[in-house]
C-alpha positions as protocol buffer text, in pm:
chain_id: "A"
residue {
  index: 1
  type: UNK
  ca { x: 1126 y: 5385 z: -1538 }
}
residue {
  index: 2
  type: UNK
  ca { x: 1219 y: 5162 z: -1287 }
}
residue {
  index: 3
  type: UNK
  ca { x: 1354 y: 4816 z: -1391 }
}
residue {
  index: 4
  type: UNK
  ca { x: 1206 y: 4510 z: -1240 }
}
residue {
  index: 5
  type: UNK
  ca { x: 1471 y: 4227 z: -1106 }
}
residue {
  index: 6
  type: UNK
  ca { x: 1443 y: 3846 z: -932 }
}
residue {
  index: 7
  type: UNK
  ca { x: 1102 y: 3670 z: -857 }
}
residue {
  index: 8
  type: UNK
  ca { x: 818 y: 3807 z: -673 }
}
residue {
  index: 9
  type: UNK
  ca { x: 691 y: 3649 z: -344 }
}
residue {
  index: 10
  type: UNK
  ca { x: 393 y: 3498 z: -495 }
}
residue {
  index: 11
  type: UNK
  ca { x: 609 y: 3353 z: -805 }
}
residue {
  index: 12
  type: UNK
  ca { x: 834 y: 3189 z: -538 }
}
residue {
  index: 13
  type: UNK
  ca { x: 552 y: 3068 z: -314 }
}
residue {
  index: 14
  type: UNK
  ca { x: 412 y: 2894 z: -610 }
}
residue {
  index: 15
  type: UNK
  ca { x: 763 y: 2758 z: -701 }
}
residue {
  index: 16
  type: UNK
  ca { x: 751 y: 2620 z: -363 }
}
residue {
  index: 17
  type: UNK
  ca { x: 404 y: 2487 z: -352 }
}
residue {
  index: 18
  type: UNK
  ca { x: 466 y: 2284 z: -696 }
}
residue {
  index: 19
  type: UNK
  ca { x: 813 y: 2137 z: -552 }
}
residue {
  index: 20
  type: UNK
  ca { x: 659 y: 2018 z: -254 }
}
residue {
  index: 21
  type: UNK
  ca { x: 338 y: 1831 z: -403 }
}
residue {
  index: 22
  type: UNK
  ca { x: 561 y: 1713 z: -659 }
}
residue {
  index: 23
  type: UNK
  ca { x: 844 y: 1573 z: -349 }
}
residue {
  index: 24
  type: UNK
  ca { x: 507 y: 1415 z: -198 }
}
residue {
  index: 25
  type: UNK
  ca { x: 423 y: 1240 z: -488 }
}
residue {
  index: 26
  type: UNK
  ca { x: 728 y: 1122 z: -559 }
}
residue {
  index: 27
  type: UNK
  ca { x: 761 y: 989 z: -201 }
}
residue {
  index: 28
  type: UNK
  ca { x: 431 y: 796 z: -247 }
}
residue {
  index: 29
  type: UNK
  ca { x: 477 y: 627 z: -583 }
}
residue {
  index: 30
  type: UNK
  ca { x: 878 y: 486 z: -439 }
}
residue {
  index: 31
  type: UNK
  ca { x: 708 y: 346 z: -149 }
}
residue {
  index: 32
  type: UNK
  ca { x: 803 y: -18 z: -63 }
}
residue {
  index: 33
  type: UNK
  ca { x: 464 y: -217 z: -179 }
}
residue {
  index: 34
  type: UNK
  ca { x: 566 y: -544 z: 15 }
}
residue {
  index: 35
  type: UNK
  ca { x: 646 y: -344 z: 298 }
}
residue {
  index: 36
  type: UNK
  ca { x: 252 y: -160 z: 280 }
}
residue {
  index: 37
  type: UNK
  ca { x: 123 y: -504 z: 213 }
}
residue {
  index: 38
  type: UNK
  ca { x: 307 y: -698 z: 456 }
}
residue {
  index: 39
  type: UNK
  ca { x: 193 y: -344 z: 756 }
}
residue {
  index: 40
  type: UNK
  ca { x: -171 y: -411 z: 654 }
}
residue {
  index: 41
  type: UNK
  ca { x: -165 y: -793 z: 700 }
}
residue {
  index: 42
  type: UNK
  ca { x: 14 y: -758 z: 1059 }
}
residue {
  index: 43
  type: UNK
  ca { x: -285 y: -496 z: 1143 }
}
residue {
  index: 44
  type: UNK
  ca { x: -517 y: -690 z: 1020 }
}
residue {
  index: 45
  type: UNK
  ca { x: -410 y: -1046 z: 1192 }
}
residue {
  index: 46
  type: UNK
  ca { x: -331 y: -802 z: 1520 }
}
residue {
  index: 47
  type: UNK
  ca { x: -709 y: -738 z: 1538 }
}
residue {
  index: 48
  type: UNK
  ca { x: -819 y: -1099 z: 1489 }
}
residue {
  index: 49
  type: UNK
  ca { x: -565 y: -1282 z: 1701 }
}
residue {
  index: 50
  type: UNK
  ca { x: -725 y: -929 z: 1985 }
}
residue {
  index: 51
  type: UNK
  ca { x: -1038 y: -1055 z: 1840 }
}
residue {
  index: 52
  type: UNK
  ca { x: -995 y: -1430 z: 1937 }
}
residue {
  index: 53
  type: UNK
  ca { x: -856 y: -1349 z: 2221 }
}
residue {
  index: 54
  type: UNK
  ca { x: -1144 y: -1163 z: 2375 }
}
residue {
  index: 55
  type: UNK
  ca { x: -1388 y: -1443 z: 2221 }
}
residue {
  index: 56
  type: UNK
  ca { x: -1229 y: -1674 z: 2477 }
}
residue {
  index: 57
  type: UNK
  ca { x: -1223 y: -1487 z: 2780 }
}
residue {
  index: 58
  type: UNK
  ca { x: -1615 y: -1425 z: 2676 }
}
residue {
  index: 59
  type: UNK
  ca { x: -1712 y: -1717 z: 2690 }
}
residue {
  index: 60
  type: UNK
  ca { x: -1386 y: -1968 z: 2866 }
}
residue {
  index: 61
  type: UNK
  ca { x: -1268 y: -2150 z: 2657 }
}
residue {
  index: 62
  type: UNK
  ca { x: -947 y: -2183 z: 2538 }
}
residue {
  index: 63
  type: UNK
  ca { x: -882 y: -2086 z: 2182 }
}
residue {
  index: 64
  type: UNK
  ca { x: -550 y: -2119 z: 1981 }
}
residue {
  index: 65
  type: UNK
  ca { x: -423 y: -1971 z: 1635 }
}
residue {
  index: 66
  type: UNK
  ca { x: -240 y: -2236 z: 1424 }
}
residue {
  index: 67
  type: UNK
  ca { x: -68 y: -2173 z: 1100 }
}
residue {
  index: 68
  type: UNK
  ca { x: -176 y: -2449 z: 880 }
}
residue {
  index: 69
  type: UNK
  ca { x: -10 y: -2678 z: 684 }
}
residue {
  index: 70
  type: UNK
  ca { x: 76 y: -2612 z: 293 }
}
residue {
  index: 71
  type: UNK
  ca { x: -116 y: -2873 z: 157 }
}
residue {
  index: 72
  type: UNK
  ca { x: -432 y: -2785 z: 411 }
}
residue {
  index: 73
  type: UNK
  ca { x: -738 y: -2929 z: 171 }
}
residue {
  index: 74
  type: UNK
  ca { x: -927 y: -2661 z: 281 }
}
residue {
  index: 75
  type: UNK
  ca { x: -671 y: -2439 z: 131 }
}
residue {
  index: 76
  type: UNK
  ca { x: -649 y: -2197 z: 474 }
}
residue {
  index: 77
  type: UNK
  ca { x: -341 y: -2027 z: 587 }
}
residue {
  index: 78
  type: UNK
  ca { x: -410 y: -2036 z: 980 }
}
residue {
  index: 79
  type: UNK
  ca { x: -683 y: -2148 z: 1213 }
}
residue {
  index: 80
  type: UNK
  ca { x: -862 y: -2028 z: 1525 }
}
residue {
  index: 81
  type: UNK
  ca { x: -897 y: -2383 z: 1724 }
}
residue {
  index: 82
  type: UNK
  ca { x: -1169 y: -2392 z: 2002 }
}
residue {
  index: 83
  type: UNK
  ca { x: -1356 y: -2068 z: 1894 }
}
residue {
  index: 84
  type: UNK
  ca { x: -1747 y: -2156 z: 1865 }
}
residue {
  index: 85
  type: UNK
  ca { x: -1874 y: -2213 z: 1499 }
}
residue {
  index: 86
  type: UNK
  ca { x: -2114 y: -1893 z: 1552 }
}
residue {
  index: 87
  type: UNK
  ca { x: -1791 y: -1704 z: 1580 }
}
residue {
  index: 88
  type: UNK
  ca { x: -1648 y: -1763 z: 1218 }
}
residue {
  index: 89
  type: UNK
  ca { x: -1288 y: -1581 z: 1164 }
}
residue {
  index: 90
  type: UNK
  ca { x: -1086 y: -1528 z: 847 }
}
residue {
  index: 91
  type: UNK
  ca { x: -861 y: -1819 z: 741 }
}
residue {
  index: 92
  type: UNK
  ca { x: -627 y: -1662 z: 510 }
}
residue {
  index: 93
  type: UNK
  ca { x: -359 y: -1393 z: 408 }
}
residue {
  index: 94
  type: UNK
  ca { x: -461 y: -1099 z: 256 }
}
residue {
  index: 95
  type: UNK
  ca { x: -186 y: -1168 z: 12 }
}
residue {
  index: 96
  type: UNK
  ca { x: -133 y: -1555 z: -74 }
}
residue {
  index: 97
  type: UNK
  ca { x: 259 y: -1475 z: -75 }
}
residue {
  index: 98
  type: UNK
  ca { x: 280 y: -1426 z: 302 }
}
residue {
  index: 99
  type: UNK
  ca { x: 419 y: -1641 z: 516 }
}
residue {
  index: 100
  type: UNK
  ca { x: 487 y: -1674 z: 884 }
}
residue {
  index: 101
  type: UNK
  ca { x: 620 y: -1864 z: 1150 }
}
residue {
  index: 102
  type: UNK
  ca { x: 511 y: -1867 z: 1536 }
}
residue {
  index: 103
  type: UNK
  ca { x: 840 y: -1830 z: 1751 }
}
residue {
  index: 104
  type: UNK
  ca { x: 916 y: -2081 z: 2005 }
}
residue {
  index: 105
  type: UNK
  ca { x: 576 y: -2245 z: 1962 }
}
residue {
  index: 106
  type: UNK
  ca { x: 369 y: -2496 z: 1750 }
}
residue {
  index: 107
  type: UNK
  ca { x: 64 y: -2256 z: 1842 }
}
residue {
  index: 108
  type: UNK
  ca { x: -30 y: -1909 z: 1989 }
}
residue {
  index: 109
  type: UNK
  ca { x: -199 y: -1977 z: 2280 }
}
residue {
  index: 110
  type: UNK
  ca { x: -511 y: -1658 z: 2299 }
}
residue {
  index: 111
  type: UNK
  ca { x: -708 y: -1741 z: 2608 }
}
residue {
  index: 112
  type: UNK
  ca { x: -966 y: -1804 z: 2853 }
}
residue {
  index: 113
  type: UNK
  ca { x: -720 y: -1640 z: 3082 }
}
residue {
  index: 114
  type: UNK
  ca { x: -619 y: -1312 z: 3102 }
}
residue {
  index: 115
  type: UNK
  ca { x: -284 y: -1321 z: 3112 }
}
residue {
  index: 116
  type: UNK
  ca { x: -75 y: -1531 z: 2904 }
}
residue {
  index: 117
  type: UNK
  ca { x: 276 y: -1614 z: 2845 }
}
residue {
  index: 118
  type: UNK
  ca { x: 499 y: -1399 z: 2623 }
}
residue {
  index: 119
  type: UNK
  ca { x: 446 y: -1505 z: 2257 }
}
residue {
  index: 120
  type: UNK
  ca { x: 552 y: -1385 z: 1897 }
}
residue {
  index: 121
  type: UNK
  ca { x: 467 y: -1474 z: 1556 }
}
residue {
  index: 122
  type: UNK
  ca { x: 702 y: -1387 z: 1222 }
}
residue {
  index: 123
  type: UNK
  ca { x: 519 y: -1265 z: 941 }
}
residue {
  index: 124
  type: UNK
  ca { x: 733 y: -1234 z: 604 }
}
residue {
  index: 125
  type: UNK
  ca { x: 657 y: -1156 z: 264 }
}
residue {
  index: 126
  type: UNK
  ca { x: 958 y: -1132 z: 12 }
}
residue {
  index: 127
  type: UNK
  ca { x: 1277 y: -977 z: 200 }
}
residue {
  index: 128
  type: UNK
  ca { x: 1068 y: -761 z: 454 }
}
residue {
  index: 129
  type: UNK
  ca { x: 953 y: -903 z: 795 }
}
residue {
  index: 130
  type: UNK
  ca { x: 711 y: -820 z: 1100 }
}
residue {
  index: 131
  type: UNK
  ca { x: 692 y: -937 z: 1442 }
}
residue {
  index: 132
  type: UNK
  ca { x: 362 y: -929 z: 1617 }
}
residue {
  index: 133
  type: UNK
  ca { x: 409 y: -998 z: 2004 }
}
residue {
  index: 134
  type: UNK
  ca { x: 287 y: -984 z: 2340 }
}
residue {
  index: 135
  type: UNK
  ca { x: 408 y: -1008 z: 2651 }
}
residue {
  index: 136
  type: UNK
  ca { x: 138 y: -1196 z: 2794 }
}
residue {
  index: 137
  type: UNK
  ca { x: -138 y: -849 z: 2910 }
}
residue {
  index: 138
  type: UNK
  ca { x: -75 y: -633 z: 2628 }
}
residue {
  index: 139
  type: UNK
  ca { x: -232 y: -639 z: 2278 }
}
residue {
  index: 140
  type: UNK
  ca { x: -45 y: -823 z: 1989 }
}
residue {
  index: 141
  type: UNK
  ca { x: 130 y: -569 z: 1794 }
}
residue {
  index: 142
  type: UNK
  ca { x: 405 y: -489 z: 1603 }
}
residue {
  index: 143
  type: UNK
  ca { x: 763 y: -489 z: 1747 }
}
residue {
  index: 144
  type: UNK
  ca { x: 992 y: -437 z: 1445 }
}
residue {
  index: 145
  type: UNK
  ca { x: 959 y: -413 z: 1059 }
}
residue {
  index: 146
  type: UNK
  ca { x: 1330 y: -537 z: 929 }
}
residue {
  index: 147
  type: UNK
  ca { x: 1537 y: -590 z: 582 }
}
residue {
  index: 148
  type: UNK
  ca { x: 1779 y: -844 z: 602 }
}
């Protein structure tokens, strides 16, 4: 009788499998949550600042975002100046502990032209930050996700 020694190949593929779904879960639960939060708000204000943008070359006429102030009555976070009221846009964060702050600017200028001037706006939210910019033709999007 022949004596039987080490693992078979199925009994190490299954070794395998449970390691690596157990390595992806892992992965998933350590994920940064400010970081995932702060990703989907720059996505999301990506699309509506593309969103405004192609609102005003519609219809010419000029359209800016503005972050508001902190004690806006209203309570909003940002605005969309010069859009038409049949064209209502979100006014705040996702998550009521972002902040942000336009670079160089008082206001992102979005249109009726089609090309604009360079422009950037900081989003932060705890440690983590995200630039959106432009140079001017391209879409807003993200340029660099940072811990200081």
């Amino acid at each position: 009788m022949r004596v039987q020694r080490g693992f078979t190949l199925i009994e190490l593929m299954v070794v395998v499998a449970l390691v690596a779904i157990s390595a992806g879960a892992i992965a998933i639960a350590l994920r940064d949550s400010a970081a995932d939060r702060l990703e989907r708000e720059g996505a999301r204000l990506a699309a509506l600042l593309e969103s405004a943008r192609a609102e005003a070359r519609a219809t010419g006429v000029p359209v800016r975002f503005e972050l508001a102030a902190a004690d806006d009555p209203a309570g909003a976070h940002f605005r969309f100046v010069g859009l038409p009221r049949a064209t209502p846009l979100p006014s705040r964060w996702l998550d009521a502990d972002v902040g942000a702050q336009i670079v160089g600017a008082r206001a992102l200028v979005l249109g009726p032209e089609p090309l604009l001037p360079p422009q950037a706006i900081v989003l932060r939210l705890g440690e983590q930050r995200l630039t959106l910019a432009t140079d001017g033709l391209a879409p807003f999007g993200p340029s660099a996700l940072s811990t200081p």
